[in-house]
C-alpha positions in Angstrom: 0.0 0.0 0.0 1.5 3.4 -1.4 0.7 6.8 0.0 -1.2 8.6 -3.7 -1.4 11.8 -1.7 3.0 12.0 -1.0 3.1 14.6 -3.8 -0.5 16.0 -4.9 -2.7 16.5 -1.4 -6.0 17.3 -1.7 -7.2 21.2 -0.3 -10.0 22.4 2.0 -13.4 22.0 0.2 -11.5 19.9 -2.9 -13.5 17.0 -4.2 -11.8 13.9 -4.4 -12.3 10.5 -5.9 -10.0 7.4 -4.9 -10.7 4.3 -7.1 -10.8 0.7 -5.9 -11.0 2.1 -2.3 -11.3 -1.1 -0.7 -12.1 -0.6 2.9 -11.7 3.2 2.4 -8.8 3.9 4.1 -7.4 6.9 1.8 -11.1 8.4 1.5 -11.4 8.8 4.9 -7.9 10.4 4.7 -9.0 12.6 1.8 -12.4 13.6 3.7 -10.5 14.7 6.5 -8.0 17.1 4.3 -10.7 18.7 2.2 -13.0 19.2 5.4 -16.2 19.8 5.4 -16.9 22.3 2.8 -15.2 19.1 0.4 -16.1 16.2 -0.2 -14.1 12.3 -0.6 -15.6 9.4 -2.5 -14.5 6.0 -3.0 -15.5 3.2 -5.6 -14.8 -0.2 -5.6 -16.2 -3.0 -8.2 -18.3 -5.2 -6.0 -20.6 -4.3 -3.2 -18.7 -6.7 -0.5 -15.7 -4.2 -0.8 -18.1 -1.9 0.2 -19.5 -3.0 3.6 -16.8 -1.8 6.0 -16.3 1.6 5.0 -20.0 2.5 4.4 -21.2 1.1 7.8 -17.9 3.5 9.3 -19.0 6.3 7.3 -22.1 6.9 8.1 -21.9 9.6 10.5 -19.5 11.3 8.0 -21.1 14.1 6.1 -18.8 14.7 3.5 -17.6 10.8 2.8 -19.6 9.1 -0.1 -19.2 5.3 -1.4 -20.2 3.7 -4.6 -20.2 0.7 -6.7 -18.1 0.8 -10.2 -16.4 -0.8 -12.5 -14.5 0.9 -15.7 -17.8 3.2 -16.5 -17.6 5.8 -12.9 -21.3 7.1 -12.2 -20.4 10.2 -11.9 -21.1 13.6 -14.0 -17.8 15.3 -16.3 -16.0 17.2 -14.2 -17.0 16.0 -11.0 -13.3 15.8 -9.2 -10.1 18.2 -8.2 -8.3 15.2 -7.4 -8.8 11.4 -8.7 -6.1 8.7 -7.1 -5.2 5.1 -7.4 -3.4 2.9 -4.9 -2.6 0.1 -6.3 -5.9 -0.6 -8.5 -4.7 0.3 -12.0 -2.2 -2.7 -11.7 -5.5 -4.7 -12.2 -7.7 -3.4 -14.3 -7.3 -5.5 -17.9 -8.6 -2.1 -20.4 -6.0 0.4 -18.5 -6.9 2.6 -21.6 -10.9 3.4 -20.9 -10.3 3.1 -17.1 -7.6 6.7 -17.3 -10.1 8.2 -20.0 -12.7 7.7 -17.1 -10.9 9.9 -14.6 -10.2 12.1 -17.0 -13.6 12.5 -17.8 -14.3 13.2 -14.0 -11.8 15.3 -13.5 -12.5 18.9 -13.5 -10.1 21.3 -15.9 -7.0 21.8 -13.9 -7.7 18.3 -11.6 -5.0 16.2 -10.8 -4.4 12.2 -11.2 -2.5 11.1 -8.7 -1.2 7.3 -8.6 0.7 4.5 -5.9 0.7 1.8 -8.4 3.2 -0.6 -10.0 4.7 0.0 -13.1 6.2 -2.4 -15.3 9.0 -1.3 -17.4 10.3 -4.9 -18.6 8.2 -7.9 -20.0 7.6 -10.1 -17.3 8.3 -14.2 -17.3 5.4 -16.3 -18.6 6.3 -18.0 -15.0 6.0 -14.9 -12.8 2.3 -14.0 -14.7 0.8 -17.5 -14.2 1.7 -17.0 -10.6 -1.1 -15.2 -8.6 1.6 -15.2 -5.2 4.0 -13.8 -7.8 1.3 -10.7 -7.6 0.3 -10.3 -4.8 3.8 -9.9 -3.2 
């Protein structure tokens, strides 16, 4: 797990979306950086992910989950700040999933990202191996 906001940290009353949030751990970071004139959101793809962080949220005024997969439910220009950690390593069509956030990110937002990147082709081995990935 990376830190996304190391070098772009969201401001008071900025809107920020974190993709594949899992139990929400950087939205509820975000919410408290923007405050409450901002808002944080998370998305993850299935509603299991979803659980924890909405039952902990729910006295959070300015903390929103939702359920998404490549297509994000939310109007153009939605977002300041959009961030990924560690979900972009797994999404198959990385192509549609960045013209997403780009679609939700207001003019001037910010992308920022705590994900692997892979400069070199990797062993036939090392990709049939799910440990391999997850280590």
């Amino acid at each position: 797990m990376g830190n996304p906001f190391r070098t772009q940290s969201p401001g008071v009353g900025e809107e920020v979306l974190d993709l594949g949030c899992g139990c929400g751990f950087d939205v509820f970071f975000a919410a408290l950086l923007v405050g409450l004139t901002g808002r944080a959101v998370g998305v993850d793809l299935t509603p299991e992910m979803l659980t924890w962080p909405r039952r902990h949220a729910k006295s959070m005024r300015n903390v929103q989950f939702e359920e998404a997969d490549l297509t994000l439910p939310f109007a153009d220009s939605s977002f300041n700040l959009a961030s990924s950690n560690g979900v972009l390593n797994l999404v198959p069509d990385k192509k549609t999933a960045l013209q997403e956030v780009h679609r939700v990110l207001r003019p001037g937002g910010r992308f920022v990202a705590a994900d692997l990147l892979v400069i070199e082709t990797i062993p036939e081995d090392v990709l049939s191996d799910a440990d391999a990935w997850s280590t």
